[in-house]
N, C-alpha and C positions, 0 to 999 in steps of 0.2 A: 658209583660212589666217588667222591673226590677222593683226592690225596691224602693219604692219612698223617698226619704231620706230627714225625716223632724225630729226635735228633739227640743222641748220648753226646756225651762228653767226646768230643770232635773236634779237631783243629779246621774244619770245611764248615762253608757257610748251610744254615740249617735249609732244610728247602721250604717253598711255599706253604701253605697250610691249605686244606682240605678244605674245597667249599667255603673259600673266603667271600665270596658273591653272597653264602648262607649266613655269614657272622657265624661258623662253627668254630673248635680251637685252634689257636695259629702256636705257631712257638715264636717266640721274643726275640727279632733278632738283632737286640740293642746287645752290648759289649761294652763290660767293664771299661772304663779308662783303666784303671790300673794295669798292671802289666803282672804278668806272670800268673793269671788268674782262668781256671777251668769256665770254657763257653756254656753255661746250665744253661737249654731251653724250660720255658714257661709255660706250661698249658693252659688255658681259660677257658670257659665256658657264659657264653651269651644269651642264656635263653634258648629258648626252641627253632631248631634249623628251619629255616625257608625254603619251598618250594619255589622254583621262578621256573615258569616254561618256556620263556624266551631264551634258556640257556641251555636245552634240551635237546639235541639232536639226536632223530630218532633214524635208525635203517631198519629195513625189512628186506631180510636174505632167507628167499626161496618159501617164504610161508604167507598161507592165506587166510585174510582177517574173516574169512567164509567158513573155514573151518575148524570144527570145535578140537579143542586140545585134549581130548579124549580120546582123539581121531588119530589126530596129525602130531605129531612129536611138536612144541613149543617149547622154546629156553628165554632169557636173557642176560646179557653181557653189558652190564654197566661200568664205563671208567670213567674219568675226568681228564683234559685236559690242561697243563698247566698253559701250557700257551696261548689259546683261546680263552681259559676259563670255562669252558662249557663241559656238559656230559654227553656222555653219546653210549644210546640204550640200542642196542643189537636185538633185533627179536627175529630168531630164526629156530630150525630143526635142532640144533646144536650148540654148542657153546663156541662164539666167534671169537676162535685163538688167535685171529691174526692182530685184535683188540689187544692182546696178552703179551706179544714181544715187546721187546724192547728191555736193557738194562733196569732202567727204572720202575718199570711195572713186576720186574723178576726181586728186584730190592725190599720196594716199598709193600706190593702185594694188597694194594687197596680196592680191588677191582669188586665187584659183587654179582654173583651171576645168582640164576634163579630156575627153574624148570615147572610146568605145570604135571601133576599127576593124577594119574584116575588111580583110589586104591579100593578094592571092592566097591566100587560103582560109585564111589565119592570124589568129587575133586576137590586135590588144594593144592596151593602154590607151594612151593619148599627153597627158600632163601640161602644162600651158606658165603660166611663171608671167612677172610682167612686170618687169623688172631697171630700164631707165632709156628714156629716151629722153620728147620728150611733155612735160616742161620742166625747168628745169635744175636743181631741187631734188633731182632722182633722179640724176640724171647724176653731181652731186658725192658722195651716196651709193651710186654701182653697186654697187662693192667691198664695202662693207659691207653691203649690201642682197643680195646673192648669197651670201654668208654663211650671213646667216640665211634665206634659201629654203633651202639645201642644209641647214641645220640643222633647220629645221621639216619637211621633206619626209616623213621617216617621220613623222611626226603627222598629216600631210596626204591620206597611202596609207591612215593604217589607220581614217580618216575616213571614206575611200571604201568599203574591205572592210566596218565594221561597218553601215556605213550602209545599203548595196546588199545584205547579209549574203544574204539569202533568194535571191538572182539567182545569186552565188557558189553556193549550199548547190543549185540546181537544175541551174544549169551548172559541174562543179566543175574541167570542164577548162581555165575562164576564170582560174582562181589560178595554173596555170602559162605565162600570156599574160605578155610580158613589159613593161616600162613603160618609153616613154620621155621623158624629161623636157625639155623645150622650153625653153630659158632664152631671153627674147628683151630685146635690149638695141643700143643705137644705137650700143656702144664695143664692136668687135670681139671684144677681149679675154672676154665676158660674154657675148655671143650666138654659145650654141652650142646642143649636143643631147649629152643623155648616156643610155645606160643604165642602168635602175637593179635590172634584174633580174627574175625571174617578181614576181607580184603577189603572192603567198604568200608571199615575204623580203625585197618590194622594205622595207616598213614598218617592215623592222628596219635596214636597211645602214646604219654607221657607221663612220665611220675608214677605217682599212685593210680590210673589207669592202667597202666601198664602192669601195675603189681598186682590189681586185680584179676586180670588178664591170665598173668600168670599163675594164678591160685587157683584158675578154674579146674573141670574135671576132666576137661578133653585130652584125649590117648591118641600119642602118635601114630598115624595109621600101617600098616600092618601088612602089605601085601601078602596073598596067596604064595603056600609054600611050592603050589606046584600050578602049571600050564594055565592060566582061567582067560575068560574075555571079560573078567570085571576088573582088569588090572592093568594100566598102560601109563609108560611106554613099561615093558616088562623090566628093564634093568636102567636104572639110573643114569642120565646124562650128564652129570656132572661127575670128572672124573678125580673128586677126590674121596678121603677114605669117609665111611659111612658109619664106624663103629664108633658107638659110646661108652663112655665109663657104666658100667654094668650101676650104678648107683642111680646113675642121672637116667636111665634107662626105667627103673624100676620105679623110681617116685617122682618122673617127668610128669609135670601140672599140680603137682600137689601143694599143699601149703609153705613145706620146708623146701622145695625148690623156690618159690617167691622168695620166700625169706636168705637164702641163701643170695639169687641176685642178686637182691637190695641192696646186701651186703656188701658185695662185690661194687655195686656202682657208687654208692657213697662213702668207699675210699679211697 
């Protein structure tokens, strides 16, 4: 995922903005003439983000588009860069930390990784992107930084689908796996779990799709509490925390999770 472009009340120039190749939000980096006046960044929103493949740079470290992800451990490690402008999707065993250094990715925290899983003998994709928590620059941006994940997200899926294309096109029962997306964040309100549907419409839900989506009946899946071969990889590859507020846990897909959302993204 690009840069996620948030910038407090700051005497330093605001940075890029996230997927400006996409027209996603940028922050404003005009400046009062007046003198003695606080820098407010400006968020905006353009419509629905773009997909562009020519800005896509894909690696594959150590994994085969041969074998099914039920098998062989598969992740992804999406960032942006600002230099290039481009993204660069990691598809390997793991999560490619060496994607992950750097100050600015330890700051900003825009990066989006993903993991395929078999859970009783089902696969589906599992998204997790980082909302706040980790230091207080993010914390005062949650709100808005949950935003624009939920607004990049179809940019993010069809990152994955073009990227991994060949794996889809050999396994093609893995497009109607369906995706769940991890929001993790230290402010209740933001740390949750959502559906986002099979992998073959998750890259398009917007709006009220997406609410729909969200209202359906589907239960996060559930792995075996003990030993089984219907569950792989057996313990999470993405290594952050896994736990949800016991609420969102309990009426995850229901109708007052939709509604709660919605709520959430139209302020």
């Amino acid at each position: 995922m690009g840069t996620l472009s948030f910038a407090p009340i700051l005497p330093t120039k605001p940075r890029p903005s996230v997927f400006e190749q996409n027209q996603s939000p940028f922050v404003s980096r005009r400046r009062s003439k007046k003198k003695n006046l606080p820098i407010v960044p400006v968020a905006r929103l353009f419509g629905p983000a773009i997909f562009e493949a020519s800005k896509l740079k894909v690696l594959f470290l150590g994994v085969d588009e041969k074998k099914h992800p039920g098998k062989l451990p598969r992740t992804y490690t999406l960032t942006h860069s600002d230099i290039t402008s481009k993204l660069t999707l990691a598809i390997s065993q793991t999560i490619n930390n060496s994607q992950l250094q750097g100050w600015a990715n330890k700051l900003y925290r825009d990066e989006v990784v993903a993991e395929w899983k078999k859970v009783k003998g089902k696969m589906s994709l599992h998204v997790h992107c980082h909302i706040s928590g980790g230091h207080f620059l993010l914390d005062l941006c949650a709100r808005l930084r949950y935003f624009i994940f939920c607004n990049e997200l179809p940019v993010v899926l069809k990152a994955f689908v073009h990227g991994d294309g060949n794996l889809l096109k050999n396994y093609p029962e893995l497009q109607e796996a369906l995706v769940w997306v991890y929001f993790h964040s230290n402010i209740p309100e933001f740390n949750k779990v959502e559906c986002w549907g099979p992998v073959v419409e998750a890259g398009s839900q917007q709006g009220g799709t997406k609410q729909e989506i969200l209202a359906s009946n589907w239960e996060l899946p559930r792995p075996c509490p003990d030993n089984c071969d219907c569950c792989f990889p057996p313990m999470s590859l993405i290594p952050w925390s896994q736990e949800l507020p016991h609420q969102n846990e309990k009426h995850h897909g229901s109708q007052s999770t939709a509604a709660a959302a919605s709520t959430n993204l139209e302020t």
